[in-house]
N, C-alpha and C positions, 0 to 999 in steps of 0.2 A: 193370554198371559196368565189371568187367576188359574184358568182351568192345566195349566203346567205346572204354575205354582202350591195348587192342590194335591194334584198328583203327585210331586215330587215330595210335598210335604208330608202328603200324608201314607206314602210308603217309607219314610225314614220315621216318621212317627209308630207305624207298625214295629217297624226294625228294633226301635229304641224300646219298645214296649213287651215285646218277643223276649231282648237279651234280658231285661230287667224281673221275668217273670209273670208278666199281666197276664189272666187269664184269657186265652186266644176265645173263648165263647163272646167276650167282651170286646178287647182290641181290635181283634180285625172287622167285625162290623161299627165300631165307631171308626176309625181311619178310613174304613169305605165310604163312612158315612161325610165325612168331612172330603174327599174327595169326587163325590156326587153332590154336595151343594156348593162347592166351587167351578164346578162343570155344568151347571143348571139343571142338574141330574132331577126332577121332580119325584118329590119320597113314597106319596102314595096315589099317585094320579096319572093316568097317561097309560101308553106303548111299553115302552121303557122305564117305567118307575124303578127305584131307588131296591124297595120291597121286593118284588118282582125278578127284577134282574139279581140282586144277591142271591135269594133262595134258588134260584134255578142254579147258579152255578153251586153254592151247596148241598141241595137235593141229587143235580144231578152226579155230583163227586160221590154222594152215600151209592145209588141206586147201580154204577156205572164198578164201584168196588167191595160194597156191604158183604159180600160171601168170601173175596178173597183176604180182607182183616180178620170177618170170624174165624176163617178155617187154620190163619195163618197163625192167628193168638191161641187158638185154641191146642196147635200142631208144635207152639211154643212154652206152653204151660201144661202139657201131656208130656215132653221131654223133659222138662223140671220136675213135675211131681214126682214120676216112677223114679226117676234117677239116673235116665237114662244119657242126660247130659253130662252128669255128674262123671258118669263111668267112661264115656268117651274123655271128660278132659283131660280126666287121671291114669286113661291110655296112653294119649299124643302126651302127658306131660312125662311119664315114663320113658317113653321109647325114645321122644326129642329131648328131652330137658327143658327145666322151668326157662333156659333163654327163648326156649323156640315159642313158649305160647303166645306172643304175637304174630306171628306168622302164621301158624296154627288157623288160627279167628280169620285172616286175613283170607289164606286161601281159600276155607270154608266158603267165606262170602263169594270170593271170587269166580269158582268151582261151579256154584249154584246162580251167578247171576248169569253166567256166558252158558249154563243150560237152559235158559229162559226161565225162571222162574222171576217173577217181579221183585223189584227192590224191597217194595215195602214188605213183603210175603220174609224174606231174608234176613233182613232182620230181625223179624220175629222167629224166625228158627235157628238162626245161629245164635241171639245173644245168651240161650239160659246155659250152652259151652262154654260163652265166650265169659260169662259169668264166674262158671266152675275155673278156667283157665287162668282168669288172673285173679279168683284169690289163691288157688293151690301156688302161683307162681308170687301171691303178694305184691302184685303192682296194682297204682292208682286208678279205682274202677272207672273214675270221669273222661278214661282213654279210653271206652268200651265203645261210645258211637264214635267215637273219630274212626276208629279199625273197623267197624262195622260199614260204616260210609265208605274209608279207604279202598277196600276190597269189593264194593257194589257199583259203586255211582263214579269210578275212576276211571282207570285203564283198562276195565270189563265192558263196560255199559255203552260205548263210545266206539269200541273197536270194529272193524273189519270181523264177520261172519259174525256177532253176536247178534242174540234173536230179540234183544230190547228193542223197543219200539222206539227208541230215538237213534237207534241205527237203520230201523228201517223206514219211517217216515220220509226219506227224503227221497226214495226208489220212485214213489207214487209223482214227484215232480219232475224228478231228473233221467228220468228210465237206468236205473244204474242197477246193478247188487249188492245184496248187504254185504260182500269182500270187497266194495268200489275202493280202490286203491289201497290195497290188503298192505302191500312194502312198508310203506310210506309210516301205516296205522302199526304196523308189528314194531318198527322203530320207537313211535313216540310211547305205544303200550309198555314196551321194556324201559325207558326212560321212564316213562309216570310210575311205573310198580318201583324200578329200584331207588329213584327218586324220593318218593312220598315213604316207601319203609324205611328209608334211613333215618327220612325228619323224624318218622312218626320214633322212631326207639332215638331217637337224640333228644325229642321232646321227654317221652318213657322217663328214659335216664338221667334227665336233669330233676324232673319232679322225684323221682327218688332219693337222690344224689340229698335234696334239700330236706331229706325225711320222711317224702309223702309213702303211705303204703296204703293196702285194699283194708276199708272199712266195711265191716261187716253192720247189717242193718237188721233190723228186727222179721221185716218182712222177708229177707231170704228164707230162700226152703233151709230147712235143716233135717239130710237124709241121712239116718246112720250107714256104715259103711256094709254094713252087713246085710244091709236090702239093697245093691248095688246092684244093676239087671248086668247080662256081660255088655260088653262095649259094643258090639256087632249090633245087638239091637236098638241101638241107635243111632249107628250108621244106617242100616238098611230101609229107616222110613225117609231118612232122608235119600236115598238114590232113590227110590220111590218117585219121591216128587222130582226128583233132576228126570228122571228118564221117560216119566208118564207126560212130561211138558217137553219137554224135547219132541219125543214121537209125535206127539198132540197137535206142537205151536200151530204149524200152516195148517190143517185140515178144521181146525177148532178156535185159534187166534187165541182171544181172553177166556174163552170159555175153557181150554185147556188146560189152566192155572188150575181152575175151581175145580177139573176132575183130577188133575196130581196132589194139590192138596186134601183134597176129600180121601185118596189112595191112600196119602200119606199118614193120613189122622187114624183111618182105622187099620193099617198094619202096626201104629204104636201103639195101637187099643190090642191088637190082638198076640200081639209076640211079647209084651209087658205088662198083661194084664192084671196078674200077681203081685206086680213091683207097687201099685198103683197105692199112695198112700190115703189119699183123700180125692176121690175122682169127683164128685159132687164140688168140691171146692174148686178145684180144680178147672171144672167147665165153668161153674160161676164165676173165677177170677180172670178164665178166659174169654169169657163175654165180654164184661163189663170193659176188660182192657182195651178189645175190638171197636166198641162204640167210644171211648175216648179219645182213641188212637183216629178213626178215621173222620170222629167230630172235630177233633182240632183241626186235621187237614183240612177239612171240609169247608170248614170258618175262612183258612187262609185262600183256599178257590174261590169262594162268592169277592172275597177281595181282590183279586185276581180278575173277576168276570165282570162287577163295577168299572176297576183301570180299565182295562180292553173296551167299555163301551163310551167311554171321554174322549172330547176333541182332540183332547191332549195327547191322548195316546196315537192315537191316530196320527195325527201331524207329527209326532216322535215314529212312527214306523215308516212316513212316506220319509219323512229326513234320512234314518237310518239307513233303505233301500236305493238312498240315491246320494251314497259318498262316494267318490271320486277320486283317483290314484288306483291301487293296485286290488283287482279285484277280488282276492280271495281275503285280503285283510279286510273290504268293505262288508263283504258278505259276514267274516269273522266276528267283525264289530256290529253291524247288523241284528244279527241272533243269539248273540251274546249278553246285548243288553232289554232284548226285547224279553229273551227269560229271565232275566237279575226283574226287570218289571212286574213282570206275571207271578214270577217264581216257579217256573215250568220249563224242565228242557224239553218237553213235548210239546209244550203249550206255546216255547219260544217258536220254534219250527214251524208249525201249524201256522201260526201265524205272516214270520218270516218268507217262508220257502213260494208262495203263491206270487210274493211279487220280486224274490232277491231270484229265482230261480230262473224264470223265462229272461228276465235282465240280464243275467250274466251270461247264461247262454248264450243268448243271440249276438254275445261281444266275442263269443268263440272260447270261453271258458272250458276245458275238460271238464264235463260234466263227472266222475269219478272225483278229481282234485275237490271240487265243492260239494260235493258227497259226504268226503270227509271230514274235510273243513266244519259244511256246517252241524257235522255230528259231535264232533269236539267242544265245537265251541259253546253247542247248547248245554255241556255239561260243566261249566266252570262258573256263571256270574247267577245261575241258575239256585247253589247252595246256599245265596243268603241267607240269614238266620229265620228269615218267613218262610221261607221252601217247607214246602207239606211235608217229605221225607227229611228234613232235619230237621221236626217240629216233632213230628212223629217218635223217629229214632230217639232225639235225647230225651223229649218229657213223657211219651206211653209208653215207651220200651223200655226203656233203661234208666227212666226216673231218675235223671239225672236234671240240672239246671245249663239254661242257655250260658250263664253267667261263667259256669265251671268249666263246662264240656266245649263249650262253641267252638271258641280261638282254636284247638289244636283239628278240629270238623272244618274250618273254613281253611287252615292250610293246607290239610290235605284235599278238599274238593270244590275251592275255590283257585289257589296259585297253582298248585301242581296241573291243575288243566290248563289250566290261561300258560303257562311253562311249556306243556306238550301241545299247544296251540301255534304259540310261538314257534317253535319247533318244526310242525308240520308245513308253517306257512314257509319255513326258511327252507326247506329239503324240499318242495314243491316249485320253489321259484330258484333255485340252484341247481338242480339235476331235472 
């Protein structure tokens, strides 16, 4: 019972410390910490110490992603300096109008997650656009991760034929395809997208409506308009990296990331090399961004990899994997809350699928139907405000506050899944 009471406490104490601002180098190893001395977790002695077990899961977060943040911050602040972001947003906002640049941002993400390019990677390349986009269109920048998230970790990242890994994690248990129940998934993906963009511009518009507009900040670039590179050259590093990861994924896996991003960095070195206002700054502000971007994560894994080694935890996954009634909602609830735990929809599954997966099968479950089930559902309880990639997006990316930004990030990639969850469970057990 402590060792539940720990755990549970000391992930809402995380929670509470994330939205308020605590610095995550701090927070999340003190809530681990308080959650491995209510589990008997010994700090520096033993197997399993306290010490031990945190840093392997933070070392091995750096060692498993360190090239795909540099290359990704570096691929992000090479598009801002030249201006080449700049110039693409003042294209799309020309040819669509200032109403379309949330959709705009939305698609980009969207476009680039279902080529396989990693979320966190996507975020760092679409927001210094998504930047240029809503101040030329003057909306409230604290929208910048919700639409950045919206368009990644939704109706993209979840679906039938996408190459994320938490579409395809679950082939390895179920023998399925990453299209396992394509119908079913193209439904709920057109509900979550027209779903989640309506909230998202009803939310837009209300914070407008009350006066809010794009605050400009000291640290934005400021490019005059007359070193503006054309717009094409900043589309084409990014198909760069859509098409050298696409071709890549299966022959290369993660490794294909690191050679479409490395593509991508020096086709913007070479087609805008002119544009380039301060490259030295530049690389330095892109470094520096990379190791805070994936130190925070980093911090929220080892907290992650403490829970997962608690009795507590434990006894919460054999409970999970053996609720009773109808089995794609057991399975839903399953791996839904084992990633809201972890803060992992990969790390949810990983864990989940080894024992929800041979169980339900063998009760005669379509293997397909919990295919997709549990790819949905790892993307919905998984956005807590600890999740690496909404730790990431608002505070290294877009230097935004959990405080400001969250609420409008957890309805778009918190309810709208758990919504298209709902959804697929009801169209699966009705047709």
């Amino acid at each position: 019972m402590l060792s539940l009471i720990g755990l549970v406490g000391g992930l809402t104490l995380l929670i509470v410390l994330t939205i308020r601002g605590m610095n995550l180098f701090l927070a999340a190893p003190l809530c681990a910490l308080i959650v491995a001395l209510t589990s008997g977790l010994p700090i520096f002695i033993g197997d399993t110490n306290f010490v031990e077990t945190y840093m392997q899961g933070f070392s091995g977060f750096i060692a498993a992603w360190f090239f795909m943040f540099l290359l990704g911050s570096l691929f992000g602040k090479f598009m801002e300096d030249t201006g080449a972001a700049d110039a693409v947003a003042q294209w799309i906002i020309n040819k669509l109008g200032r109403q379309h640049a949330v959709v705009a941002v939305v698609l980009a993400c969207a476009i680039l997650t279902y080529g396989g390019v990693s979320v966190f990677v996507v975020a760092f390349s679409v927001y210094p656009m998504a930047l240029s986009l809503f101040k030329d269109a003057n909306l409230p920048r604290r929208f910048i991760p919700a639409a950045l998230a919206f368009g990644s970790v939704t109706f993209t990242m979840t679906s039938a034929g996408s190459p994320e890994i938490q579409n395809w994690i679950p082939i390895k248990y179920l023998g399925t395809s990453p299209f396992a129940a394509w119908e079913v998934s193209l439904v709920v993906a057109i509900f979550m997208a027209s779903f989640g963009y309506w909230w998202m511009k009803r939310m837009i518009g209300k914070a407008v409506a009350n006066g809010e507009c794009f605050e400009h900040r000291v640290e934005d670039p400021e490019i005059p308009e007359r070193d503006y590179p054309h717009p094409i050259t900043g589309l084409i590093p990014l198909f760069v990296v859509l098409i050298l990861s696409f071709l890549l994924h299966e022959k290369l896996q993660q490794l294909a990331l690191i050679v479409a991003l490395g593509g991508g960095v020096l086709t913007l070195m070479l087609i805008n090399y002119k544009h380039f206002h301060n490259m030295q700054r530049a690389i330095s502000l892109g470094t520096t961004g990379a190791l805070v971007a994936i130190g925070n994560t980093a911090a929220v894994v080892g907290f992650g990899t403490i829970a997962k080694s608690t009795e507590a935890f434990q006894d919460a996954v054999e409970l999970m994997t053996q609720i009773p009634g109808n089995e794609l909602i057991g399975a839903a609830i399953a791996v839904s809350v084992i990633a809201g735990l972890t803060g992992s929809a990969s790390g949810g599954q990983a864990i989940a699928l080894p024992l929800v997966g041979p169980h339900y099968l063998d009760q005669g479950v379509d293997p397909e139907e919990l295919h997709r089930i549990v790819s949905i559902s790892s993307g919905a309880l998984d956005s807590l405000p600890h999740n690496g990639y909404v730790v990431t997006t608002i505070r290294a990316i877009c230097n935004e506050t959990h405080q400001q930004a969250y609420w409008a990030v957890g309805a778009l990639t918190v309810v709208v899944p758990l919504t298209g969850l709902i959804m697929a469970i009801a169209l699966f057990n009705w047709f």
